[in-house]
Structure formats: structure tokens, C-alpha cells
C-alpha positions as CSV (number, residue, x, y, z in Angstrom):
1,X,0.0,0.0,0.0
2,X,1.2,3.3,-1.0
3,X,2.0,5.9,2.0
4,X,1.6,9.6,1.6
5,X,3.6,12.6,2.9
6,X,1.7,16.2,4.0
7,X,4.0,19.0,5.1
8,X,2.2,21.1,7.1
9,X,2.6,24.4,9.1
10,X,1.5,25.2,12.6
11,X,2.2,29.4,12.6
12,X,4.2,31.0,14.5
13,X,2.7,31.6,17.3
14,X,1.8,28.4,20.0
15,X,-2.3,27.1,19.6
16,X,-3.0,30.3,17.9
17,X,-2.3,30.1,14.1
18,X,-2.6,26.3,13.3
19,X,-5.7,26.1,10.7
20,X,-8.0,23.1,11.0
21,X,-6.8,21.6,7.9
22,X,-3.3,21.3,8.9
23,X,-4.2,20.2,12.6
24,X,-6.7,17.4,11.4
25,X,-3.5,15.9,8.9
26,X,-1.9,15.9,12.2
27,X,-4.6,14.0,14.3
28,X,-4.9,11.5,11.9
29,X,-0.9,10.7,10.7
30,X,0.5,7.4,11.7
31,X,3.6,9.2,12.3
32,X,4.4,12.9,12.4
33,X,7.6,14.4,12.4
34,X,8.4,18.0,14.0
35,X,10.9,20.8,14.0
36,X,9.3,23.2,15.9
37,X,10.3,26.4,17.6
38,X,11.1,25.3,21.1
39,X,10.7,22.2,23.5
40,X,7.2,23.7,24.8
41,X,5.7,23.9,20.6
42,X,7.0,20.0,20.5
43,X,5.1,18.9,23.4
44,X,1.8,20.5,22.1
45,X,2.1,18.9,19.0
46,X,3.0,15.5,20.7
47,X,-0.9,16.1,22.0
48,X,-2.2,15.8,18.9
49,X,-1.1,12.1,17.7
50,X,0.0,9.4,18.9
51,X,3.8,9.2,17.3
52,X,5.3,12.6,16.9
53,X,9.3,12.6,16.3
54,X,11.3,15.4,17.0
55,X,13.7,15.9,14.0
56,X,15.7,18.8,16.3
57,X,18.1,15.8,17.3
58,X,19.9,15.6,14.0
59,X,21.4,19.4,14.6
60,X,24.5,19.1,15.9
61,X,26.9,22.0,16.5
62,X,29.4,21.9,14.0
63,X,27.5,19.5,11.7
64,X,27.1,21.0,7.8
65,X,23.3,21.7,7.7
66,X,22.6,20.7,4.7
67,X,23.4,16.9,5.8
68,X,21.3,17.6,8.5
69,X,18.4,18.6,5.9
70,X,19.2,15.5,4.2
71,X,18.9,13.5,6.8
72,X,16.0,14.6,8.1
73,X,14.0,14.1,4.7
74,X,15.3,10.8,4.5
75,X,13.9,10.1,7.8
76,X,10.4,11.5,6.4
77,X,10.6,9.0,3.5
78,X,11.5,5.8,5.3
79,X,8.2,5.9,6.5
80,X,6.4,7.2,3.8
81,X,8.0,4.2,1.6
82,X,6.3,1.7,4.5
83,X,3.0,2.9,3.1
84,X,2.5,4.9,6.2
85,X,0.4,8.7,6.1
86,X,3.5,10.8,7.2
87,X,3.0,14.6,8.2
88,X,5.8,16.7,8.5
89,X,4.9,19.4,10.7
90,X,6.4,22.9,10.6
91,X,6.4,25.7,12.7
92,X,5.4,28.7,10.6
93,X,4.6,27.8,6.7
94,X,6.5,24.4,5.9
95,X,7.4,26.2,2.4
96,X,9.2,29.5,4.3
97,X,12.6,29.0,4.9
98,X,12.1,25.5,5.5
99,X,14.1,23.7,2.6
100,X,13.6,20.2,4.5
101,X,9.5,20.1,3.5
102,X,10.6,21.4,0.0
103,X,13.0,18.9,-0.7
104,X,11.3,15.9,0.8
105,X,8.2,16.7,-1.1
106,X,10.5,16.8,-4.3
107,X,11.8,13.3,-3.6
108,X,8.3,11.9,-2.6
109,X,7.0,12.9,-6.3
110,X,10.1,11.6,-7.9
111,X,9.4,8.4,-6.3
112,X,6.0,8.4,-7.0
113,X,4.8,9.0,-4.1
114,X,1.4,11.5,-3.0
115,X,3.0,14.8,-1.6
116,X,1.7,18.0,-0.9
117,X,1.8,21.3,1.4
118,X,-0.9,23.1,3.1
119,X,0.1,26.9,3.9
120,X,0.7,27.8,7.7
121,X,0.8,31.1,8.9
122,X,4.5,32.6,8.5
123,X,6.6,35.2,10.5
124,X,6.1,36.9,7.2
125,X,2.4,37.6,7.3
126,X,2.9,38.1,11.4
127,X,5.5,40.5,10.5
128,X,3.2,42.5,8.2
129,X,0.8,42.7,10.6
130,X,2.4,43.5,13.8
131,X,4.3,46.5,12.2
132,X,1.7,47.7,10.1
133,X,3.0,47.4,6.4
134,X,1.2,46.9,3.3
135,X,3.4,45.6,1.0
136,X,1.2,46.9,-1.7
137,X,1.8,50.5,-0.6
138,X,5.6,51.0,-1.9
139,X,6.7,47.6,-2.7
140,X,8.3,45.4,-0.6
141,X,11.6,43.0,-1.3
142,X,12.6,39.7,0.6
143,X,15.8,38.1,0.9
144,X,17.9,35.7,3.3
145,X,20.9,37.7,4.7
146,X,23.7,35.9,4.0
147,X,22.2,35.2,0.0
148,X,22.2,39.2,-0.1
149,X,25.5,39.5,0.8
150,X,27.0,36.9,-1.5
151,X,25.3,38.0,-5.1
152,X,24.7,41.4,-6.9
153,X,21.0,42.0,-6.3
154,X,19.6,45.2,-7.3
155,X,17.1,47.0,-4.8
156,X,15.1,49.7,-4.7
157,X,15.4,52.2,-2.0
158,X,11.8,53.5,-2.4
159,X,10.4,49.8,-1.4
160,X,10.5,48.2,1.5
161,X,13.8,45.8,2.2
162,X,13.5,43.0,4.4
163,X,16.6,40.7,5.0
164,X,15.8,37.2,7.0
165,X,18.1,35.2,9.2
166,X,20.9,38.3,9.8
167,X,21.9,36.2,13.1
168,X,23.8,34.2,10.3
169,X,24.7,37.0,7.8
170,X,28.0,36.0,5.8
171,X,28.2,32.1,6.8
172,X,29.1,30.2,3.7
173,X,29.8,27.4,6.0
174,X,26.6,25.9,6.9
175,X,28.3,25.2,10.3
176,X,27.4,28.3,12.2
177,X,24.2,28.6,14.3
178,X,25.5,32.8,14.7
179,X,28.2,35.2,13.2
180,X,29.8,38.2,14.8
181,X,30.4,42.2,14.6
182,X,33.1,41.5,11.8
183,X,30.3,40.1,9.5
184,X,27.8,42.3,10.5
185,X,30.0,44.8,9.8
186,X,30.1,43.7,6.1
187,X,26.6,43.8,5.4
188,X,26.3,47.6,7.0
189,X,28.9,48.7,4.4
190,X,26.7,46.7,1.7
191,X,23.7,48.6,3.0
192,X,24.7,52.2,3.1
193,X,25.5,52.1,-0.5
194,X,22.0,52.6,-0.8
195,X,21.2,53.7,2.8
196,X,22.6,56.8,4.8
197,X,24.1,55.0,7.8
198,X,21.2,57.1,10.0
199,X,18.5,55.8,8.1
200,X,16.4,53.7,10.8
201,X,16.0,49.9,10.3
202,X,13.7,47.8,12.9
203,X,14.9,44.7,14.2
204,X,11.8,42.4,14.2
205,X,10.8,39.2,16.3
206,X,7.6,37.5,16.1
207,X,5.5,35.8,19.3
208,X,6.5,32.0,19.6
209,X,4.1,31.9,22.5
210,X,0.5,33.9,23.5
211,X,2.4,35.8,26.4
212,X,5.5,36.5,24.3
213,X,5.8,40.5,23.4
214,X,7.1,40.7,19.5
215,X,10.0,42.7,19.3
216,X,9.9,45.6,17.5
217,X,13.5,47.6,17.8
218,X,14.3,50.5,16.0
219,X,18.0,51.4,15.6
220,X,20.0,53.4,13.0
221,X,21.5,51.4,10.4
222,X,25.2,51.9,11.8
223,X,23.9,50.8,15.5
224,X,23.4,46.7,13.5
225,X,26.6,46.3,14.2
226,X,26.8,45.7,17.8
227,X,22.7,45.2,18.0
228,X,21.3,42.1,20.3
229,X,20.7,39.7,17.4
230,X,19.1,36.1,17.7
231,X,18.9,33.6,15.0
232,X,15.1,34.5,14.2
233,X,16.0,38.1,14.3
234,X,14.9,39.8,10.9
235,X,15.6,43.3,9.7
236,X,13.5,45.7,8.1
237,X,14.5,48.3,6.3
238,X,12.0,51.0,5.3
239,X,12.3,52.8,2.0
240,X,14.5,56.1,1.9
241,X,13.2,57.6,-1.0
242,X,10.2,58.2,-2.4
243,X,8.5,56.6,-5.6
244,X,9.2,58.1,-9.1
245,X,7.0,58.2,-11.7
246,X,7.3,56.6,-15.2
247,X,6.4,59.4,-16.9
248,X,6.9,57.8,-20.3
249,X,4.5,54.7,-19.2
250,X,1.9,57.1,-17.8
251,X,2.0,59.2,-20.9
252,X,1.2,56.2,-23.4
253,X,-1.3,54.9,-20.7
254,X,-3.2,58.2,-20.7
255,X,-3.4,58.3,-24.6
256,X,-4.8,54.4,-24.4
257,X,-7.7,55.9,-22.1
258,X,-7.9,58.5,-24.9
259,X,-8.2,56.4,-27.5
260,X,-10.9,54.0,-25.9
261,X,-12.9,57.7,-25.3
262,X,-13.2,58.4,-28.6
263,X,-14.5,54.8,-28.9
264,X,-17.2,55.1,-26.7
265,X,-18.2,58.8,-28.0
266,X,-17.7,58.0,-31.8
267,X,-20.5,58.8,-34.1
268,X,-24.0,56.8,-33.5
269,X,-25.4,54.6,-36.4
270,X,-28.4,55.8,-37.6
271,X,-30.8,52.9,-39.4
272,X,-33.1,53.8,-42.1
273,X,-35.9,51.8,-43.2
């Protein structure tokens, strides 16, 4: 009999997010697998089913992490292949900086096997809400920290910039679980090539548990440097200039409206019997 695999997210924040969907693929799993935020998020999941497996044990300080990820989605599969219904639960959104449900879900298909993802809510959409931004206003642009610093990305300063995971900016080894002032230093220099080194960035945390605060820091770009950052920290950088029109865009748009005036207003046929 053929087994399945679900990857599913339980948000960010503890009992609060989890949609039905992705709690009722956890009540009914033969097995579940979790890598969840903290000891206290594993133990509520392990109230939902009856075998839950922590896949935090194959970190190990030191330890590339992408052998880690590898291992962990083999894990996944083993039973998956033994025809059992698997769920893969993740806090947040399983598909959000969470390569682990990506890749096993890759492997599953290629294997034939019935894969999908159902959406959880992400520190993204928490972060959108808890500081008030509309990415539809100005724009807004993602990207992991480190990924920002190693490639030639072109950004607009007029839209927001929001770079994940800085706790790890500039580690190429995959080994570090934190990088220091020296790197950090790097990606301020990066920055204020498009930023004055006064321009305000907030340092952003969202709630892991009901009582949690989010944090919500605003510093000056140069203060990054020796800032209180976590793994989880993200940094939000809001835009420092304002949007400029396309004025040869908007001119050929306005004569399109023209046009489809004169359309509307042309001469009326008049029928003659």
C-alpha cells in the first residue's frame, strides 16, 4: 500500500495560528515528524497524535546543515515508503525557509509517491501585521541575509527591504548557528550604498508563545553592528526615497484611455428603413 507525505505548518505563534486543515493531517498521521520552535511547541504537537518525532536531534553544532536537511528528509521517507500517512509538521509555513519540506516533497513525487503542502501562517504575514505594512503600498523586497550578501542584487530604495536570518549574515559554512560584529559589519557597508548609515532599520521578532511580546527595535543602520541579534532576528529596512513616476509609461497609458474615449463617444449609427 502506497503511503503519503503532508507537510504542514502550525504558525508562529503556539495554539493560535494552526488552521484546521493542517491540525486534522496531524490528528490523523501514523507518524508525524516535527521541528518546531522550542521544547514547549513539541510537546503540544505530541498532544495531537499518537507518534510525533522530533527531528531537532539531528542538529549538531558543528554539523554542515545541509546533511542535517538530508537526513532529516530521508527520515520523512523511510516511512512514507512503509505505506505509512506521514505529516511533517512545521512551525510557521512548511514552504518558508524551510528547505527540509521542499525537498522531501521533491523526492516523494520523484518516487512516486502523494505529496503535498498546506500553507501555515509565516513570520512573514505576522511580520506584516504586527508593524503595520502593506506591502502593496511601496513595494516590498525579501531576501535571506547571508544570499544578499554573496550575489549582486539590485534593490530599490523607495520599497520596502526585508533581509531574514541576519543572526547568520555571511556564513558560507553551513556550520554556524551565529556570526559576529566583523560580518555584520560587512553587510552595514553593503547597506549604506544605498542607505545613509542614519537611516532607521527595525529589528523584528515574532511571538513563539501567546504571552510572548514581538519585538519591535528601531535602531540606525550603523547601531546593527553591535545590535542584540538572535537567529530569528529579521531586519526591516523601510524605503528612503520616495517613488518616481514613469512618466513615459503614464504618458502612453493616458493616450490608451484617450483612445478607448473616442470609442465610446464615436458617431451613432443611424438605421433607415
Amino acid at each position: 500500500m502506497s503511503g503519503s507525505l503532508v507537510c504542514v505548518g502550525t504558525g508562529m505563534t503556539l495554539g493560535a495560528h494552526i488552521s484546521p486543515i493542517c491540525r486534522s493531517h496531524i490528528e490523523q498521521a501514523d507518524v508525524v515528524f516535527s521541528l518546531m520552535s522550542s521544547g514547549l511547541v513539541e510537546r503540544w504537537v505530541e498532544e495531537m497524535a499518537t507518534d510525533v518525532r522530533s527531528l531537532q536531534p539531528y542538529y549538531q553544532e558543528g554539523k554542515n546543515r545541509n546533511i542535517t536537511y538530508n537526513q532529516m528528509v530521508e527520515a520523512i521517507l523511510v516511512e512514507t515508503r512503509l505505506g505509512k500517512k506521514v505529516v511533517a509538521a512545521f512551525y510557521g509555513h512548511p514552504g518558508v525557509f524551510a528547505c527540509v519540506a521542499h525537498r522531501a516533497i521533491k523526492k516523494a513525487h520523484q518516487e512516486e509517491l502523494p505529496a503535498h503542502m498546506e500553507p501555515g501562517i509565516s513570520a512573514e504575514d505576522c511580520l506584516f501585521a504586527d508593524l503595520c505594512i502593506d506591502p502593496g503600498q511601496t513595494g516590498c523586497q525579501h531576501f535571506e541575509a547571508s544570499q544578499f550578501m554573496f550575489f549582486k542584487r539590485n534593490i530599490d530604495p523607495a520599497a520596502h527591504l526585508i533581509l531574514w536570518q541576519v543572526g547568520l549574515a555571511g556564513d558560507k559554512s553551513l556550520t554556524k548557528y551565529a556570526t559576529g560584529r566583523a560580518y555584520r559589519q560587512v553587510l552595514v557597508e553593503l547597506l549604506s550604498k544605498i542607505y545613509p548609515l542614519d537611516h532607521p532599520v527595525i529589528l523584528y521578532q515574532a511571538k513563539v508563545l501567546p504571552i510572548d511580546t514581538m519585538r519591535a527595535d528601531t535602531i540606525k543602520l550603523r547601531d546593527f553592528i553591535d545590535a542584540e541579534i538572535f537567529m530569528h532576528t529579521t531586519m526591516v529596512i523601510p524605503p528612503c526615497e520616495k517613488m518616481q513616476p514613469n512618466q513615459q509609461v503614464l504618458d502612453r497609458l493616458a493616450e490608451i484611455d484617450r483612445q478607448q474615449d473616442r470609442i465610446k463617444k464615436g458617431p451613432k449609427l443611424t438605421v433607415v428603413c
